[in-house]
N, C-alpha and C positions, 0 to 999 in steps of 0.2 A: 631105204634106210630111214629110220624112224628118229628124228629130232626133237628134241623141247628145252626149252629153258629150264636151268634147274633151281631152287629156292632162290640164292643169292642173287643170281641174274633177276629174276622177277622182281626180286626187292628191290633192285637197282632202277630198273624200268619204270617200277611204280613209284619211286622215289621222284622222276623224273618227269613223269607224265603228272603229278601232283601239283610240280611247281608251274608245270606250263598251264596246266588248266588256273592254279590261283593268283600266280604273279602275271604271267605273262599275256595270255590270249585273252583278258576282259578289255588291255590296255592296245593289244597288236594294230588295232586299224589306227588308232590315235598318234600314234608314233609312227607309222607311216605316211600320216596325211599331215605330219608337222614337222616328218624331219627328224623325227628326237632318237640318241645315239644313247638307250638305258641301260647306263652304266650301273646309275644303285643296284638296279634291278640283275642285274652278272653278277654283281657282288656277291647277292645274296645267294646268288645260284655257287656260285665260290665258296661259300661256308658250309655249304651243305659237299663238296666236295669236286665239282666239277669245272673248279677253275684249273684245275692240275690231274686231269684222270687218269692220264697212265703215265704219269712222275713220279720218279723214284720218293720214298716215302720220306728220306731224309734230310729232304727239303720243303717237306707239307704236301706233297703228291699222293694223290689215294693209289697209285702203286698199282690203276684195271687194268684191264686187260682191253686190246683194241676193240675187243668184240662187245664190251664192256660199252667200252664210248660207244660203238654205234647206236647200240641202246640205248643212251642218254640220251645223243644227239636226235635222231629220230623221232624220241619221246620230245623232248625242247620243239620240234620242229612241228608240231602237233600246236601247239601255240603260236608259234611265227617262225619261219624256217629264218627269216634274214639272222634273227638274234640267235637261235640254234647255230650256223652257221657263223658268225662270226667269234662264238665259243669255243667253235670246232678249230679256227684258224690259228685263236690264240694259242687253243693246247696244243696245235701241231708245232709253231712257233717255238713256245713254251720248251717241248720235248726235243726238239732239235739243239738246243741250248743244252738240257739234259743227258743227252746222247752223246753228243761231241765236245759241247765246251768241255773246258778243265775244269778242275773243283774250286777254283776261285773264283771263273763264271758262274758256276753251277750257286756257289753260294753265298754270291751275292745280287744273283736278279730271280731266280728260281721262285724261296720262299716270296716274293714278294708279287709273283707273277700265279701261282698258285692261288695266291688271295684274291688275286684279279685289281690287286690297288698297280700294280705296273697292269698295264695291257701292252701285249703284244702284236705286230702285223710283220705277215709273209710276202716277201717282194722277193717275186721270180718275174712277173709278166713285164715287158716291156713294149713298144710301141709298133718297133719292126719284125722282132719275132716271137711274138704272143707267150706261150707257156713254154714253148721250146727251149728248156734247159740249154742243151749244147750250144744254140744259135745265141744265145743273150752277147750282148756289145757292152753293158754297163762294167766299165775297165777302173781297177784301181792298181796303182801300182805303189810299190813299196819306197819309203823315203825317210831311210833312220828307224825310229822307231814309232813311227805313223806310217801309213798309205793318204795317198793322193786320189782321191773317188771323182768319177767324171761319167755323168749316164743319168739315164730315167727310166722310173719304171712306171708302169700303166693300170689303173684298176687295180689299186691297193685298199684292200678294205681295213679300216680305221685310222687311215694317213690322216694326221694331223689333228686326229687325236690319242695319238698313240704315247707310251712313251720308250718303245725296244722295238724297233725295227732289223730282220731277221733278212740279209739282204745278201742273194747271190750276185757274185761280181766275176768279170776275169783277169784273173792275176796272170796267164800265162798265155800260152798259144791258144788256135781254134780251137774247137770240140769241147768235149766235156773233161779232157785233162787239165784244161787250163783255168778252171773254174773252182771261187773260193767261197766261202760264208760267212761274210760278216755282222758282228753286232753291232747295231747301232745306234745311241741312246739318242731320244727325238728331242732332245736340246743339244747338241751339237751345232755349231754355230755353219752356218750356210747352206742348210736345208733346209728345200722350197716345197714349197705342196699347190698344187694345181686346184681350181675350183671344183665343188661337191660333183659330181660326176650327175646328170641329168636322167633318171631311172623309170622304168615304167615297173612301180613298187620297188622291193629290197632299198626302202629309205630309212629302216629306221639303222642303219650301220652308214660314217660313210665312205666314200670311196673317189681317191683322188688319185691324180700320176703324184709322185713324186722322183725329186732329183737334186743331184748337186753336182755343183760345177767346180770344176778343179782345187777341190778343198780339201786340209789336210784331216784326218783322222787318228786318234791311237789304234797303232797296231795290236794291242791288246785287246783289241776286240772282236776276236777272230774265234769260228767256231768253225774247226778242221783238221784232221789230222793226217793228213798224205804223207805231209814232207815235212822236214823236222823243224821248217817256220811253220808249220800250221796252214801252211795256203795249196791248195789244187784238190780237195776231197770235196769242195762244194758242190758236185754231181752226184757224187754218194749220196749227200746228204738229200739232195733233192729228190732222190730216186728211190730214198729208205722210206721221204715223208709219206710216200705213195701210198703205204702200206693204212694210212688212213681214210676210212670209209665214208663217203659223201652221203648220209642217210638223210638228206632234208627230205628230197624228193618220198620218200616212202612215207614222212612224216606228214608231208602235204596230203599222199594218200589216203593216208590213214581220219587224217581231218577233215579230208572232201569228206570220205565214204562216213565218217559220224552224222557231220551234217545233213547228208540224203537220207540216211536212218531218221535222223528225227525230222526231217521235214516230212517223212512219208506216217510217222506215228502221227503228228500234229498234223496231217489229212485223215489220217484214220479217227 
């Protein structure tokens, strides 16, 4: 079966592979041997469209297609996979917001996350069962019109400098019925974040545990629809984000095999 990208996809690509070759990859080794978490620099990749790529358009979402992103992403990751990647988190984050909040989540952190002036991080991993959706322990239970959150999660990229944290919890029994997704605005009072995580590379994003300990929370910030409080879809939700493509790895390919290209012309 014969494939190709057709006009728009290309335009998207080249749209993408432009900014990595001029913002991003002159600066990629300096920001990983300093640390530095380039924010400006997402921004700017945000105004051109890719802080929101597959968000609905009514909130400043370019409204692609997933197959879209991975083309972005891919392309970004051509320049530095960590920063690609962590673009990729946001917008998954992002869309999970999109997808399931209500419209008065939708429209009041959306626009603003599209721009990439909120940033967003993905908190499923936790300590004792890694990415394992159903296994997760981080438990909030319901009290009025807040929940009470008690747990940690582990290898969160952009913990503590984030400010929307997208946080699967269990509201209910074992398994994946009992699991909910909360929003969580990163000033909320008694949330901790654990030191920069220790990396061999992937420095310039960072990446900490974070937790909180028997604190209360507004229940309104709940992104799930199971049950007519909003709580026990957070499995769904985890299991829809899936459907988004991890293209760094191709994009690192892609930038090995350029540079063996021109190391072998600059022998010839």
């Amino acid at each position: 079966m014969h494939f190709a990208l057709n006009e728009d996809q290309i335009a998207v690509r080249d749209m993408a592979r432009e900014f990595a070759a001029e913002k991003i990859a002159p600066h990629a080794v300096r920001w990983d041997e300093e640390k530095h978490f380039p924010v400006d620099v997402m921004r700017e990749a945000a105004k051109l469209g890719m802080g929101g790529v597959y968000i609905r358009d009514d909130v400043g979402g370019s409204a692609l297609t997933r197959f879209d992103a991975a083309l972005i992403f891919e392309a970004l990751a051509q320049g530095c996979p960590t920063v690609s990647a962590f673009i990729s988190i946001h917008n998954m984050a992002s869309w999970m917001i999109d997808a399931y909040g209500n419209d008065t989540q939708r429209q009041k952190w959306l626009p603003k996350l599209c721009t990439m002036e909120l940033l967003a991080s993905y908190c499923l991993t936790e300590p004792g069962s890694g990415s394992d959706a159903a296994a997760l322990r981080t438990r909030a239970v319901r009290d009025g019109d807040h929940y009470v959150l008690n747990g940690q999660k582990q290898f969160i990229s952009g913990a503590g400098k984030g400010d929307l944290y997208v946080v699967m919890v269990r509201t209910g029994a074992d398994g994946p019925g009992g699991i909910s997704t909360l929003v969580i605005e990163g000033d909320t009072p008694g949330l901790s974040f654990g030191a920069n995580e220790r990396k061999m590379g992937w420095n310039a994003q960072p990446t900490r545990a974070f937790w909180k300990a028997a604190r209360r929370i507004p229940g309104a910030a709940v992104s799930s629809r199971r049950h007519g409080d909003g709580t026990g879809g957070g499995a769904d939700v985890c299991v829809a984000r899936g459907g988004s493509a991890r293209p760094q790895g191709r994009g690192c390919d892609h930038a090995v095999r350029d540079g063996q290209a021109l190391w072998h012309r600059c022998r010839l």
